[in-house]
C-alpha positions as a Markdown table, in Angstrom:
| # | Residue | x | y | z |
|---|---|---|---|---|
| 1 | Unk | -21.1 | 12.1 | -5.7 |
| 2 | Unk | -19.5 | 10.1 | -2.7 |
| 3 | Unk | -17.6 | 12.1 | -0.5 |
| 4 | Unk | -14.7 | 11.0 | 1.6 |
| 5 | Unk | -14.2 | 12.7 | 4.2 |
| 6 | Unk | -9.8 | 12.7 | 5.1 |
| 7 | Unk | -10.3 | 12.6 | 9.3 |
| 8 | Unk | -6.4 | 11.8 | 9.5 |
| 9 | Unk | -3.3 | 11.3 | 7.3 |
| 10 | Unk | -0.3 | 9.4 | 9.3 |
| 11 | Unk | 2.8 | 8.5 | 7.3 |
| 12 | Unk | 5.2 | 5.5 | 8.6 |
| 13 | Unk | 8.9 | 4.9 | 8.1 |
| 14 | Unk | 10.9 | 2.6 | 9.1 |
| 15 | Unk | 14.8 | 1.6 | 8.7 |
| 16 | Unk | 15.8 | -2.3 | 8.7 |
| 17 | Unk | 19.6 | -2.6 | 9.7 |
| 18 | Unk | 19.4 | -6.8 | 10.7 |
| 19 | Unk | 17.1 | -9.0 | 10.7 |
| 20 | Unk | 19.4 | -11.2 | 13.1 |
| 21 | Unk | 21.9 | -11.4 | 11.1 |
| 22 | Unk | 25.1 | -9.5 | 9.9 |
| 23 | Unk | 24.1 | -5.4 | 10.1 |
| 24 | Unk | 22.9 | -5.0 | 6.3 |
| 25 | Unk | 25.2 | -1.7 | 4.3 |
| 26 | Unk | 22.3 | -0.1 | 3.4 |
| 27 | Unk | 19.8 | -0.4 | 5.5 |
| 28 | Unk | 16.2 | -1.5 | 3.6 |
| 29 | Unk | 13.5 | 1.2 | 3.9 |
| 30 | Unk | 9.6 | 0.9 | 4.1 |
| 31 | Unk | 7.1 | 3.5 | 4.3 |
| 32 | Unk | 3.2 | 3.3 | 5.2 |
| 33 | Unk | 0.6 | 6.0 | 4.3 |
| 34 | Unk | -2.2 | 5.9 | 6.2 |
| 35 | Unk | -5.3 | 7.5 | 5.5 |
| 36 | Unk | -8.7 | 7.6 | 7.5 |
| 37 | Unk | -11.8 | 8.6 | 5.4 |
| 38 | Unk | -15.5 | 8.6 | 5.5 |
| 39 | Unk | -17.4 | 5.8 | 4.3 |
| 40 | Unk | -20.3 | 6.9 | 2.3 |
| 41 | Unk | -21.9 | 3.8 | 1.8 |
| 42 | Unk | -21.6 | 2.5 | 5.4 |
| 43 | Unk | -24.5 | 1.1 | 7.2 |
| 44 | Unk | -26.9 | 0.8 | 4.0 |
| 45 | Unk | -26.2 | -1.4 | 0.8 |
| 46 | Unk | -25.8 | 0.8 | -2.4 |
| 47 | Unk | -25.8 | -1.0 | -5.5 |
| 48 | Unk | -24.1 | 1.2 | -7.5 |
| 49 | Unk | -20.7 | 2.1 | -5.7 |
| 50 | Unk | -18.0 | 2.2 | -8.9 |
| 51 | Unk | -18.0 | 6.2 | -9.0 |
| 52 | Unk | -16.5 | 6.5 | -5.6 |
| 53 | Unk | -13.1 | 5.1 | -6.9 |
| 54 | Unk | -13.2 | 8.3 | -9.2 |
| 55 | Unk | -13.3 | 10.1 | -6.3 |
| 56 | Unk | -10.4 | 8.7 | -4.3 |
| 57 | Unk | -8.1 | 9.0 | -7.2 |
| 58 | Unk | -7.0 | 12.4 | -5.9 |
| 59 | Unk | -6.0 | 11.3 | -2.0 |
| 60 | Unk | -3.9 | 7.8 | -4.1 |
| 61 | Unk | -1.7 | 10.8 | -5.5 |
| 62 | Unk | -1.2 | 12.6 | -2.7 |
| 63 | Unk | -0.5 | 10.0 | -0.7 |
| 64 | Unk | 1.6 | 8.4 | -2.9 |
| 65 | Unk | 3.6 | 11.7 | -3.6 |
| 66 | Unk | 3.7 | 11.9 | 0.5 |
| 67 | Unk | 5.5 | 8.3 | 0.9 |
| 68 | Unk | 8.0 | 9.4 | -1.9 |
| 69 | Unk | 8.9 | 12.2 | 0.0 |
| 70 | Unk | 9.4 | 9.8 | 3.3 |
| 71 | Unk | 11.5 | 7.7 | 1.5 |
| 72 | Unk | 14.0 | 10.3 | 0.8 |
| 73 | Unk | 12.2 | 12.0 | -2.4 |
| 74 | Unk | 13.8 | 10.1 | -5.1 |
| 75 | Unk | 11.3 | 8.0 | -6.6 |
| 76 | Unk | 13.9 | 5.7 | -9.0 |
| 77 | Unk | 14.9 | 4.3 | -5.2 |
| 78 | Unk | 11.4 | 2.4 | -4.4 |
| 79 | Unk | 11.1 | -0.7 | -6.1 |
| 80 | Unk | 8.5 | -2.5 | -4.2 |
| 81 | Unk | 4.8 | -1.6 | -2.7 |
| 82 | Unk | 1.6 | -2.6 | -1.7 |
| 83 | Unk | -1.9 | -1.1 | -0.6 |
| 84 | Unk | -4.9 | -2.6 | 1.1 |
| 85 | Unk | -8.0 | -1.2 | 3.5 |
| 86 | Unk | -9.3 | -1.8 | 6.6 |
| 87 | Unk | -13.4 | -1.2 | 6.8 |
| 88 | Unk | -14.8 | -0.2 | 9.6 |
| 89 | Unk | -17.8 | -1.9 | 10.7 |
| 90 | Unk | -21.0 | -0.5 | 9.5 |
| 91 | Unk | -19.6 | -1.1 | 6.0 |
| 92 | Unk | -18.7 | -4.3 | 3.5 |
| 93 | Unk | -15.5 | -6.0 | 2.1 |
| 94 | Unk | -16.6 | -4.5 | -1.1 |
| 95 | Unk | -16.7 | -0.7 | -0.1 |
| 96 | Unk | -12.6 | -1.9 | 0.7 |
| 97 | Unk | -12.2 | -3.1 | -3.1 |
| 98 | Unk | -13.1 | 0.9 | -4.5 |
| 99 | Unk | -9.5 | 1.2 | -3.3 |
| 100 | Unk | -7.9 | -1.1 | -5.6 |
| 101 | Unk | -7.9 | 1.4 | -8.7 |
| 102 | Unk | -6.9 | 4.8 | -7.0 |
| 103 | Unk | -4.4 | 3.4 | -4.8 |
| 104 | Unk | -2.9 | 1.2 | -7.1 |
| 105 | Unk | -2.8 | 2.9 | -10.2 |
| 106 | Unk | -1.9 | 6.2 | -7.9 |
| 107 | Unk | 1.4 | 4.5 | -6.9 |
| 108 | Unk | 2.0 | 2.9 | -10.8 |
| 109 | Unk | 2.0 | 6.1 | -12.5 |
| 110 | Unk | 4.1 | 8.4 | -10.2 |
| 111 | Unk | 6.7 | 5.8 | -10.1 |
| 112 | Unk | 6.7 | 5.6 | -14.1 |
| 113 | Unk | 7.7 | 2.7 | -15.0 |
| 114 | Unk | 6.1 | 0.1 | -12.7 |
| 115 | Unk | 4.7 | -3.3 | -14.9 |
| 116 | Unk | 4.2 | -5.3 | -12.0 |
| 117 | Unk | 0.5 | -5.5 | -10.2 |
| 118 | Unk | 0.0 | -4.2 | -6.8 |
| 119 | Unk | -0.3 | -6.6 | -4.0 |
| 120 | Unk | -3.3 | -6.2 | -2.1 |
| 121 | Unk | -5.3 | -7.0 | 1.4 |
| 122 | Unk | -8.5 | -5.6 | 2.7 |
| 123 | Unk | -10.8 | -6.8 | 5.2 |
| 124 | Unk | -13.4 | -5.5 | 8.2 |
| 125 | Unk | -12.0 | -4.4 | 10.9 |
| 126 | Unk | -13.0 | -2.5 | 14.5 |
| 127 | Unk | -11.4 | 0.2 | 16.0 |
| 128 | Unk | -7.7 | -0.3 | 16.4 |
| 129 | Unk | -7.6 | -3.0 | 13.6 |
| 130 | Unk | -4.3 | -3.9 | 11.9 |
| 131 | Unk | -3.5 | -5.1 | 9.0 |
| 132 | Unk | -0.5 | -6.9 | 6.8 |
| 133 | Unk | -0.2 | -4.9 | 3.6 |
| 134 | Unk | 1.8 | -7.4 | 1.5 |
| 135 | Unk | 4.4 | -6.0 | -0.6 |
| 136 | Unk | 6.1 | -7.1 | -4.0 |
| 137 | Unk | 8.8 | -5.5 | -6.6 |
| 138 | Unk | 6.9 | -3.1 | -8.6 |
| 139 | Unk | 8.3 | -4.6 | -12.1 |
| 140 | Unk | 8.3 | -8.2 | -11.7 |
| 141 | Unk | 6.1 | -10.4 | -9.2 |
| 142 | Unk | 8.4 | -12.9 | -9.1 |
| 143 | Unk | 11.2 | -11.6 | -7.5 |
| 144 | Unk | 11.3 | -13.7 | -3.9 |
| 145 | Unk | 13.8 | -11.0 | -2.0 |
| 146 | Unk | 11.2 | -8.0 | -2.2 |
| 147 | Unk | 8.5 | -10.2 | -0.8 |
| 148 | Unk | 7.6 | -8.7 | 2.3 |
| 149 | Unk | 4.5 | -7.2 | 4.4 |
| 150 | Unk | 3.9 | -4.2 | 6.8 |
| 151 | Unk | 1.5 | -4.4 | 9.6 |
| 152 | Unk | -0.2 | -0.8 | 9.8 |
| 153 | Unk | -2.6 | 0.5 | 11.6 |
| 154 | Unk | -4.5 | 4.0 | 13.7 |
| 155 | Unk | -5.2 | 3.5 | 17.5 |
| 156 | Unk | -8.6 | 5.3 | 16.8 |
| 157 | Unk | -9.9 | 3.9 | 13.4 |
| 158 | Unk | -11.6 | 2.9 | 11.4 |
| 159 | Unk | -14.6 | 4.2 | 13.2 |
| 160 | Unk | -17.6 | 2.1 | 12.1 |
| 161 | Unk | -18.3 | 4.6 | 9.0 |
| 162 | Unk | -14.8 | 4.7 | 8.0 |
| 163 | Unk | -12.2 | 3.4 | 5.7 |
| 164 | Unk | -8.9 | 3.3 | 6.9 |
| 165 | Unk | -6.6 | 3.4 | 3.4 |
| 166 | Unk | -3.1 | 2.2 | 3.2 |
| 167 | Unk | -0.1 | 2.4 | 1.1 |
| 168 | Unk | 3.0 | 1.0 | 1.5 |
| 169 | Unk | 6.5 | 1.1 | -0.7 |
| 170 | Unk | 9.9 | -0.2 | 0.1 |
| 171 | Unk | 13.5 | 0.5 | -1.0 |
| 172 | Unk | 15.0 | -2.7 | -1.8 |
| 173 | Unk | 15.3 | -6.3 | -1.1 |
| 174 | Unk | 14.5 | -7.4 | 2.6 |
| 175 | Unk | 17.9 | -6.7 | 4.6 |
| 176 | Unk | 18.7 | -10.7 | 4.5 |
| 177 | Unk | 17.2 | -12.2 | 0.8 |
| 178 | Unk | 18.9 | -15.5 | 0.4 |
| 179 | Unk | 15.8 | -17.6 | -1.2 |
| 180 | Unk | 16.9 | -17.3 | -4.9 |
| 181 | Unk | 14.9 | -17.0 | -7.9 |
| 182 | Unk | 14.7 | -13.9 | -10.0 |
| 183 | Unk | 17.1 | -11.3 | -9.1 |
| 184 | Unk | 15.8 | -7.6 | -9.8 |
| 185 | Unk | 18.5 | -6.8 | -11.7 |
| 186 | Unk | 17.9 | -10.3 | -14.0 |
| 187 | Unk | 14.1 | -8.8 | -15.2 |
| 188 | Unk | 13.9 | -9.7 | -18.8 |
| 189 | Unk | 10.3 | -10.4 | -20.0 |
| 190 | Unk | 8.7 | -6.8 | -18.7 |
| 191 | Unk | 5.1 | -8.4 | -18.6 |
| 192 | Unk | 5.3 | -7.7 | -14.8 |
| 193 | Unk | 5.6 | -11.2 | -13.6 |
| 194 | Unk | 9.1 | -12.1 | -14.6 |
């Protein structure tokens, strides 16, 4: 059995009044949560690696409960995310993808009803490395005013034998959506593109 190793959790919030433009009502909230792990595979090739999503499924909850809670606690508010990796190093692109099922499907079941696949990023990265997480509405991917992107990152991670773990949810439109398309309140199909 893997084992991931949590060195840090950091969680992220931010409050968009303007972009620019007129001062927005409600300002638009985003959240980041940022977790730095162990990599149990890095610096040797492992063929079989599939078990260590299993494994991560726990810290997807918790830090998926954790950005609920930084976004005020009330989960029918978030209507967009995102998640991605950064991996350090001594490891490959593909140790990155083990986080597409716990994080994603972390974030999909808390919030209930979520139809809409999670947008995604991951790449390898050195210490300090950023990232954009890109961000879509969790129901429909088509809806142009949620799309969006956070740049995250730690000052002292990944390490080369790390994973550095991101999720990322939003409440509401960006502060200044004027592109069209479908509105979130006109999703019909519920096939989580339109």
């Amino acid at each position: 059995m893997p084992n991931f190793a949590i060195r840090k959790i950091s969680v992220v919030t931010e409050e968009i009044f303007h972009d620019g433009g007129p001062v927005a009502q409600t300002p638009r909230r985003r959240a980041a949560a940022l977790a730095v792990v162990s990599n149990p595979y890095a610096g040797r090739y492992v063929e079989e690696i599939q078990e260590g999503m299993e494994d991560l499924k726990p810290l997807g909850v918790m830090m998926t409960e954790k950005l609920i809670d930084a976004l005020g606690g009330d989960s029918t508010a978030i209507d967009a995310y995102g998640k991605g990796v950064i991996v350090g190093t001594a490891g490959e692109l593909e140790h990155g993808a083990l986080w597409h099922v716990p994080g994603g499907y972390a974030m999909r079941e808390t919030l209930g009803e979520a139809l809409a696949i999670v947008p995604s990023a991951k790449k390898v990265g050195g210490f300090g490395a950023r990232i954009d997480i890109p961000i879509g509405h969790i129901n429909a991917a088509y809806v142009r005013s949620h799309f969006d992107a956070m740049e995250v990152g730690i000052p002292d991670g990944p390490r080369p034998d790390e994973l550095l773990l991101a999720l990322v949810m939003a409440c509401g439109p960006r502060v200044h959506a004027r592109m069209g398309g479908l509105a979130a309140s006109d999703i019909k199909v519920r096939d989580g593109q339109r």
